[in-house]
C-alpha positions, 0 to 999 in steps of 0.5 A: 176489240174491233170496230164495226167498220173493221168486222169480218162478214158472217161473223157474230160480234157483242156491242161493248161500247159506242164512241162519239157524242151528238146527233150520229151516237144518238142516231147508233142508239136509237138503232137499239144498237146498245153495249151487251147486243149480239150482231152478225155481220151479213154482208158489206158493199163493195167500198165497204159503205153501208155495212149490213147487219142483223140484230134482234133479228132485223136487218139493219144499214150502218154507214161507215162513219157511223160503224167506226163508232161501235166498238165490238168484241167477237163472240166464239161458239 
């Protein structure tokens, strides 16, 4: 298991969970970000924030802070 904040770039991840509570895990959620979604990690900026992804694919900017939430497991294959 990994953090989003943590994935490699080009990488294919399964959502397992998301961490928090309040206004930043409802604002994940409300992403469609929810535990079983595949995503691939397109690109990060330079400092790491915001992280780039593509899920149903459509891009999506994740903040750092909020990527240390999602928690992901690699999809092999």
């Amino acid at each position: 298991m990994i953090r989003l904040s943590r994935a490699k770039v080009g990488k294919t991840y399964r959502v397992v969970r998301v961490e928090g509570a309040g206004l930043v895990k409802r604002r994940i959620l409300d992403l469609g970000l929810l535990p079983g979604l595949e995503i691939k990690v397109v690109r990060k900026a330079p400092l790491g924030d915001p992280i780039e992804i593509i899920a149903k694919g459509n891009p999506i900017s994740i903040r750092k802070a909020e990527a240390e939430k999602i928690i992901l497991e690699e999809v092999k294959g």
